[in-house]
C-alpha positions as CSV (number, residue, x, y, z in Angstrom):
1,X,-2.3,204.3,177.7
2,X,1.5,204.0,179.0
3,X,4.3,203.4,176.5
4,X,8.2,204.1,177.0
5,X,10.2,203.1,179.8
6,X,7.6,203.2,182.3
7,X,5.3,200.6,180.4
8,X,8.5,198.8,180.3
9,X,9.1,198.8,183.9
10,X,5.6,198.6,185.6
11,X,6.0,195.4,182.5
12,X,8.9,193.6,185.2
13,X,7.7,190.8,187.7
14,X,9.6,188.7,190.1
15,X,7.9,185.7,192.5
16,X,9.2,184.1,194.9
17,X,8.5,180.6,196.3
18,X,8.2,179.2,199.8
19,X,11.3,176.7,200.4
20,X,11.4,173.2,200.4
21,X,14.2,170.3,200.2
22,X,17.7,170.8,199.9
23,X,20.8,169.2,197.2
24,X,24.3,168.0,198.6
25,X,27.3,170.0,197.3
26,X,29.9,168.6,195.6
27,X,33.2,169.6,193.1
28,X,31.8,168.4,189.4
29,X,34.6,169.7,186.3
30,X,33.5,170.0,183.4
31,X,35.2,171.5,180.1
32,X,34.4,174.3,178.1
33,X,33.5,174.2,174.5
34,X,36.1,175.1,172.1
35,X,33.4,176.1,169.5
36,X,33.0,180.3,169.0
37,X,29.9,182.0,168.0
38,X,29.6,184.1,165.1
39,X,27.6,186.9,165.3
40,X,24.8,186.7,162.5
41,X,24.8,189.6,160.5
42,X,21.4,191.4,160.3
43,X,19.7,194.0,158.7
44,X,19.5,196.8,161.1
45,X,15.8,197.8,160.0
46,X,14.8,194.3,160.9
47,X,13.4,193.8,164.9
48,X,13.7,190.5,165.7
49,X,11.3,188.6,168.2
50,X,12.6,185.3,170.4
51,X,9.6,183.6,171.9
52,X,10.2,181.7,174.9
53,X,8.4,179.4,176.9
54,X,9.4,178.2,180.2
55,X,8.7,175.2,182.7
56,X,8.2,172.5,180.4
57,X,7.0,169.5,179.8
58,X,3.7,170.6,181.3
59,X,0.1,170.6,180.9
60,X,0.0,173.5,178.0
61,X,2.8,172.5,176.5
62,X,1.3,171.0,173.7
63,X,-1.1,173.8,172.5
64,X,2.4,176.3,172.4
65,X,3.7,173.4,170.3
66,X,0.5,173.2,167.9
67,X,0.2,177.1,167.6
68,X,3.6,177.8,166.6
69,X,3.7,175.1,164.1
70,X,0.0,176.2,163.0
71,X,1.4,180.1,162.8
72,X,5.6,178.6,161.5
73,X,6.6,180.6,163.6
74,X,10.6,179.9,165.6
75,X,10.3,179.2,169.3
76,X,12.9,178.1,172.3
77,X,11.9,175.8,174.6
78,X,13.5,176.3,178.5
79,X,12.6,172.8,179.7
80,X,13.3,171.2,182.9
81,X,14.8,167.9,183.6
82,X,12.6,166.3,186.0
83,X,9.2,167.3,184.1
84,X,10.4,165.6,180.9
85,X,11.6,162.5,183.0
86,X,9.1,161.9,185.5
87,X,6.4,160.4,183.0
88,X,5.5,159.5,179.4
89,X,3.6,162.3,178.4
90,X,6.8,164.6,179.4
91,X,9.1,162.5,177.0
92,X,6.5,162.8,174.7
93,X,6.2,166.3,174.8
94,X,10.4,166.5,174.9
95,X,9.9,164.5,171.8
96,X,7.8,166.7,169.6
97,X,9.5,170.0,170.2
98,X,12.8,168.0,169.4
99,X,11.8,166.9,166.1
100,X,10.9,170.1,165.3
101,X,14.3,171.7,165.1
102,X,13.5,173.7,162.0
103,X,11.3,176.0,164.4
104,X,12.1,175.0,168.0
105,X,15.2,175.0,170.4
106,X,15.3,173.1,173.6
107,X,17.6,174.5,176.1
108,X,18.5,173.9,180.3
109,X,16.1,175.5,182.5
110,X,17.7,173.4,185.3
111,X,16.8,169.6,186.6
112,X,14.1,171.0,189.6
113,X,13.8,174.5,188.9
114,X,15.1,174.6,192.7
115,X,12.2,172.5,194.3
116,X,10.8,176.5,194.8
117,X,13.5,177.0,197.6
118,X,15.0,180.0,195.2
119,X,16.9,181.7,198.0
120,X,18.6,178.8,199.4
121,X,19.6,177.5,195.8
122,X,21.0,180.3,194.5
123,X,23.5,180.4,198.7
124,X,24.4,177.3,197.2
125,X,26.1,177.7,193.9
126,X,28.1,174.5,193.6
127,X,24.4,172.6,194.0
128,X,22.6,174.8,192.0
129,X,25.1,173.8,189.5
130,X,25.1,170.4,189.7
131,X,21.1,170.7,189.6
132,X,21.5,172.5,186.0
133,X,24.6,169.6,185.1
134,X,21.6,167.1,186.0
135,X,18.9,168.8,183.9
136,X,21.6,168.8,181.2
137,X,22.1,165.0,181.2
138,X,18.7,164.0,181.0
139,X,17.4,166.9,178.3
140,X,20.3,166.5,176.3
141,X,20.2,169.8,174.5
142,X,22.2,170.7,171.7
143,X,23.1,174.0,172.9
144,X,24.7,175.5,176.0
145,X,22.0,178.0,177.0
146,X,20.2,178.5,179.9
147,X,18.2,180.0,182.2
148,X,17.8,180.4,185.8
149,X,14.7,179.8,188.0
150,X,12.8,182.9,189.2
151,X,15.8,185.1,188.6
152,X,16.2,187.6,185.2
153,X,20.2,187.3,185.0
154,X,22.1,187.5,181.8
155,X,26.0,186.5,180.7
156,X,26.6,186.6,177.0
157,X,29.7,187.9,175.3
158,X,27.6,190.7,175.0
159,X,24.5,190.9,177.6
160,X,25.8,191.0,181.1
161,X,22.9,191.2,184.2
162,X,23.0,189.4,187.5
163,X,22.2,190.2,190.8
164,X,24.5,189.6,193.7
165,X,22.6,186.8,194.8
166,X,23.1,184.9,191.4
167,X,26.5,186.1,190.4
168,X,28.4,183.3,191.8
169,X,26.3,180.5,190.1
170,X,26.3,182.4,186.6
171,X,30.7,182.8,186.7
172,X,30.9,179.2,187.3
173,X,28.1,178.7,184.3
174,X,30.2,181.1,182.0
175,X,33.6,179.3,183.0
176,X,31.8,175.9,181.2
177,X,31.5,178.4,178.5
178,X,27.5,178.5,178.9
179,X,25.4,181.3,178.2
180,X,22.5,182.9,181.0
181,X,20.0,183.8,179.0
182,X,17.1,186.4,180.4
183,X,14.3,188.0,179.2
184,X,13.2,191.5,178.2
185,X,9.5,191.3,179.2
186,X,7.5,188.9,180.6
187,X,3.7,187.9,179.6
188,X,2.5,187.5,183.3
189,X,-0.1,184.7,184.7
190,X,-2.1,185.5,187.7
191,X,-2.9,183.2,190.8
192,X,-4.9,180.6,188.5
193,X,-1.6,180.6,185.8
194,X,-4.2,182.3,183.1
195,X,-2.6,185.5,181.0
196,X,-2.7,189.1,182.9
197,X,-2.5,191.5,179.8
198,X,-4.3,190.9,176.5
199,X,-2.7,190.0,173.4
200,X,-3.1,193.4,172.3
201,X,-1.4,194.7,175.5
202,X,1.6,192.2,174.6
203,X,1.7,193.6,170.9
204,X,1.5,197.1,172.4
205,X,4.5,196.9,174.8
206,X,6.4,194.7,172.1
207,X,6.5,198.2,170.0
208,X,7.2,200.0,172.9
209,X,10.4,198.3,174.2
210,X,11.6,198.1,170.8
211,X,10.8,202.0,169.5
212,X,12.2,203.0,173.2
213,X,15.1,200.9,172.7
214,X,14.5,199.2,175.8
215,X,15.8,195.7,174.9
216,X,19.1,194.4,176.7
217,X,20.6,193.8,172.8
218,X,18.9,196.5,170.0
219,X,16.7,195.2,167.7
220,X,16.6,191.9,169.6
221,X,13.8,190.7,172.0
222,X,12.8,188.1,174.3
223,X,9.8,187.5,175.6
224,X,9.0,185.2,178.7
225,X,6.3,183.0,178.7
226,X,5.2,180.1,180.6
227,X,4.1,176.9,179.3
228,X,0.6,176.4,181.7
229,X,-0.6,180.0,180.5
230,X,-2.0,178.6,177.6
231,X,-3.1,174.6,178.7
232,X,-7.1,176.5,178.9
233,X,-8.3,176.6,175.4
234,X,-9.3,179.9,175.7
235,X,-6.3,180.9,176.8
236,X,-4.2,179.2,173.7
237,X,-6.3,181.1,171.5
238,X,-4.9,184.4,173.2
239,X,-1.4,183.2,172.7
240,X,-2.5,182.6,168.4
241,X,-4.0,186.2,168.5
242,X,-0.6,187.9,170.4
243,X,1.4,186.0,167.5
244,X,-1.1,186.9,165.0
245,X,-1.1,190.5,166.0
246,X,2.6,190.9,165.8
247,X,3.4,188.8,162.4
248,X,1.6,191.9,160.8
249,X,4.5,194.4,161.6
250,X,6.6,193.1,158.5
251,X,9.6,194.4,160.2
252,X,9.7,191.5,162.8
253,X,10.9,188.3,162.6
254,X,10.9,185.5,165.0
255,X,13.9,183.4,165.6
256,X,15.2,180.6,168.0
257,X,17.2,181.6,170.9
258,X,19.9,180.1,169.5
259,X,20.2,182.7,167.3
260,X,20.2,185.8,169.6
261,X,23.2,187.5,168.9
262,X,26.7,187.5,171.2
263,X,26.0,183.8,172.5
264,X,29.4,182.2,173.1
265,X,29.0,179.3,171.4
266,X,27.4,178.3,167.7
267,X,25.2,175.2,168.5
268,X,21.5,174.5,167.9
């Protein structure tokens, strides 16, 4: 079995999508918040785990919503504006992770997640960004984190990562004084959007990363996840067991995203 670094990196996976329609550029300002984060003080034996799931409101949604409020266990919520919008059931959805703010976040995983055309989004920084100003305005989160489409980049006070393709997009996100947030392994889907790896697997390189010390902040780690995983009932029930299996180390503790340490800005 392969542990360490090179669990961790054969662990990484990156898609890309085929292209389709394109957004109109234009100057939007928009002002910083004058709130500062506080870093939360923590007890260094403690490892703490940020669960997050991406692509939301979706088919699958629901069952991440049921088993983390079977299981009380925190969870963040990257959702994007034009699935919560287009129909009831999204708004539902939107609605049931939002009234449960004692265990879930919601933050800005952009309006159209680039319509799949990654490469031309991210050559066009001034309409990626108004695509994330859009998904802001319709999800109305209460914090100012979010993530990119298809792209691992980070900008924290603390956590720096991105690519030269992304760099320009991510400055003009930390001049509105938002925080990139990434991810420090991913629980992959194959071709039919089912689970690769086993819970166990998942519980295995969880241990890993964090005994290697291969987590972008120590002691702290996110894990990607993606909403339609887990829409299958069997595949929900793998989701239960991977949360199950890891609530037994009793030096882990899951929290909201909006508690990762270094984030620029103290908001829920």
């Amino acid at each position: 079995m392969l542990t360490g670094p090179l669990f961790y990196l054969l662990s990484l996976f990156f898609v890309q999508f085929p292209p389709s329609k394109a957004m109109a550029v234009k100057n939007y300002a928009y002002a910083r918040p004058s709130s500062i984060a506080q870093y939360h003080s923590v007890d260094s034996t403690t490892k703490y785990i940020y669960l997050t799931f991406d692509d939301g409101p979706i088919n699958g949604t629901a069952n991440c919503i049921t088993i983390c409020s079977r299981e009380k266990v925190a969870a963040s919520f990257f959702e994007i504006g034009l699935h919560q919008s287009r129909n009831m059931k999204g708004r539902r959805l939107y609605d049931e992770i939002k009234a449960k703010d004692d265990l879930f976040s919601i933050s800005n995983h952009s309006y159209s997640h680039s319509y799949g055309r990654y490469l031309w989004f991210y050559q066009h920084p001034d309409s990626a960004l108004l695509d994330f100003l859009k998904g802001k305005d319709i999800l109305g989160p209460t914090n100012n984190l979010v993530r990119l489409p298809g792209n691992n980049a980070w900008d924290t006070k603390l956590a720096k990562k991105a690519s030269w393709l992304v760099q320009p997009l991510t400055h003009k996100m930390d001049s509105l004084g938002w925080d990139v947030i990434g991810w420090d392994m991913e629980w992959r889907f194959n071709k039919y959007g089912k689970p690769v790896q086993s819970p166990e697997a998942i519980a295995v390189l969880v241990d890993s990363l964090f005994a290697y010390n291969q987590t972008k902040t120590k002691n702290h780690l996110v894990i990607l996840m993606h909403d339609h995983m887990f829409a299958a009932p069997a595949d929900s029930i793998k989701l239960e067991k991977m949360i199950g299996l890891l609530k037994k180390r009793p030096q882990y503790q899951f929290q909201k995203i909006t508690r990762y340490p270094g984030l620029k800005n103290a908001l829920n």
